[in-house]
C-alpha positions as CSV (number, residue, x, y, z in Angstrom):
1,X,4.8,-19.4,-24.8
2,X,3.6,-17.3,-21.4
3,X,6.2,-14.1,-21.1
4,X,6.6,-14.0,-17.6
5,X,8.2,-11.0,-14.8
6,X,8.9,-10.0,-11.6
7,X,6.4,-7.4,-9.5
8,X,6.5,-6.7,-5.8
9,X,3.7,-6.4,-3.6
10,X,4.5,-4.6,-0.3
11,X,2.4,-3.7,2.5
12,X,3.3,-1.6,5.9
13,X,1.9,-2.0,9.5
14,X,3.3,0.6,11.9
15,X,6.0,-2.3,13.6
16,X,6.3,-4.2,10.5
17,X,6.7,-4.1,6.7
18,X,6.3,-6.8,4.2
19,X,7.8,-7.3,0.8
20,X,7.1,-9.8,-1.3
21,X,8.9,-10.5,-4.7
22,X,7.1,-12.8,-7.2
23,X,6.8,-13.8,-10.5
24,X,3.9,-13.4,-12.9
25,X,2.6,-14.1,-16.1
26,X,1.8,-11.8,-18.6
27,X,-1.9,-10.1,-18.3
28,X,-1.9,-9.9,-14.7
29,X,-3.5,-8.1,-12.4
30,X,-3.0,-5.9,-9.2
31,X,-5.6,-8.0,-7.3
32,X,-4.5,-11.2,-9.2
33,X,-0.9,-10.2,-7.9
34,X,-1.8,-9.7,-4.0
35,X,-3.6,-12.8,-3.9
36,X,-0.8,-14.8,-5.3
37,X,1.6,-13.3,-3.1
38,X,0.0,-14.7,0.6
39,X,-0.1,-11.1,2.1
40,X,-4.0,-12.0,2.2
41,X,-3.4,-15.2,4.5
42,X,-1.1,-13.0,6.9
43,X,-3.3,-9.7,7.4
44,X,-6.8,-10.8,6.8
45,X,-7.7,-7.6,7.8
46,X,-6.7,-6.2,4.7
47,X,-10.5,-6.1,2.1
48,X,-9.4,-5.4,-1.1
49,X,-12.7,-3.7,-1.4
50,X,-12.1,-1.2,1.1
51,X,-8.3,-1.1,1.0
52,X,-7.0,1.3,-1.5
53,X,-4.0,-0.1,-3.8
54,X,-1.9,1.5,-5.8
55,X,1.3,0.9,-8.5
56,X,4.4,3.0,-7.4
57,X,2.8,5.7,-5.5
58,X,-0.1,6.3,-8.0
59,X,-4.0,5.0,-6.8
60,X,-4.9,1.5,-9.5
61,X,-7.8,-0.2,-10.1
62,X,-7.6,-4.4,-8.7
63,X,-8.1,-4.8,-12.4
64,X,-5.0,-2.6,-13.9
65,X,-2.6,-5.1,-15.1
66,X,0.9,-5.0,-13.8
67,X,4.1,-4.2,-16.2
68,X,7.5,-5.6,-15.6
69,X,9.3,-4.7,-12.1
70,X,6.0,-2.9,-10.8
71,X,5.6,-2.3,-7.1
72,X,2.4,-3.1,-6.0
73,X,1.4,-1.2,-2.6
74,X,-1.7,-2.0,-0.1
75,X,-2.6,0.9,1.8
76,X,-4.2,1.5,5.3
77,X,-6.5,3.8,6.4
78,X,-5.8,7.2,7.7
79,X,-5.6,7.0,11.5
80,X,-6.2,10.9,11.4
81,X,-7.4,13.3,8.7
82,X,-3.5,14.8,7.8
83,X,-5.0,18.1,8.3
84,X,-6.2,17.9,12.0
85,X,-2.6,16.0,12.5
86,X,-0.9,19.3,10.8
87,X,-4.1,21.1,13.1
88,X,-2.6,19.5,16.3
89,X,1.2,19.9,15.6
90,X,0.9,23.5,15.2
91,X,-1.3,23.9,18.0
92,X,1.0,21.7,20.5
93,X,4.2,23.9,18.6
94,X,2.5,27.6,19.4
95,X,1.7,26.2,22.9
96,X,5.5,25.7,23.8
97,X,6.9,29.2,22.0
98,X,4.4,30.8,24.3
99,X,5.9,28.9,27.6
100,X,9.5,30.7,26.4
């Protein structure tokens, strides 16, 4: 008899985020998982070779296999390096304390 469970696959868009619940059998995997879930079907912009994916926070391989009540995540790429955005905010914040 197949053991089966419940993951979640989620993926965010700036206006919109999308969670879906599913249930899976035993042995499967993260790519396995976002295929089954139709996220592919409404963002074909997502490549799962490009994309990076991850398990609760924590980068996984498409081939990891998912554990009971995982949370499988699809993440974008960086619109901005977070160091030139950290860059820019401190440079736009000193400009204003200097207008004081």
């Amino acid at each position: 008899m197949t053991a089966f469970f419940q993951v979640e696959v989620v993926y965010a868009l700036p206006h919109i985020q999308i969670l879906e619940k599913l249930d899976v059998s035993a042995g499967c995997t993260v790519e396995q998982a976002i295929k089954y879930s139709g996220i592919l079907d409404q963002f074909p912009e997502i490549d799962l070779t490009k994309n990076k994916l991850g398990i609760f926070g924590k980068f996984a391989q498409p081939e990891t296999q998912l554990s009971p009540c995982d949370r499988v995540e699809i993440y974008r790429s960086l619109i901005i390096d977070p160091k030139e955005a950290r860059r820019l905010r401190a440079k736009k914040s000193s400009c204003t304390e200097n207008r004081r």
